[in-house]
Steps between C-alpha positions, in 0.01 A plus 500: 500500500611849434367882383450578165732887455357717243694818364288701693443310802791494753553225730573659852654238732649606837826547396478652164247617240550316149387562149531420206791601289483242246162587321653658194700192478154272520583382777336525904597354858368283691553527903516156724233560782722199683842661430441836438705481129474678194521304174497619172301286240419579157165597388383308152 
């Protein structure tokens, strides 16, 4: 399980608030509910 990020929808965790700076590249992140990560996947 994870959250969906959308270019204009920052994820705001407690340490850090993340976007997405890969949208022009077609690409978004997911973040790990369990461990709190940030991965990069590409969008088809």
């Amino acid at each position: 399980q994870g959250w969906f990020l959308s270019c204009n929808q920052p994820f705001t965790s407690q340490t850090s608030t993340l976007c997405c700076p890969f949208c022009h590249s077609g690409k978004v992140q997911i973040a790990d509910s369990s461990r709190m990560r940030i991965r990069e996947i590409a969008v088809e």
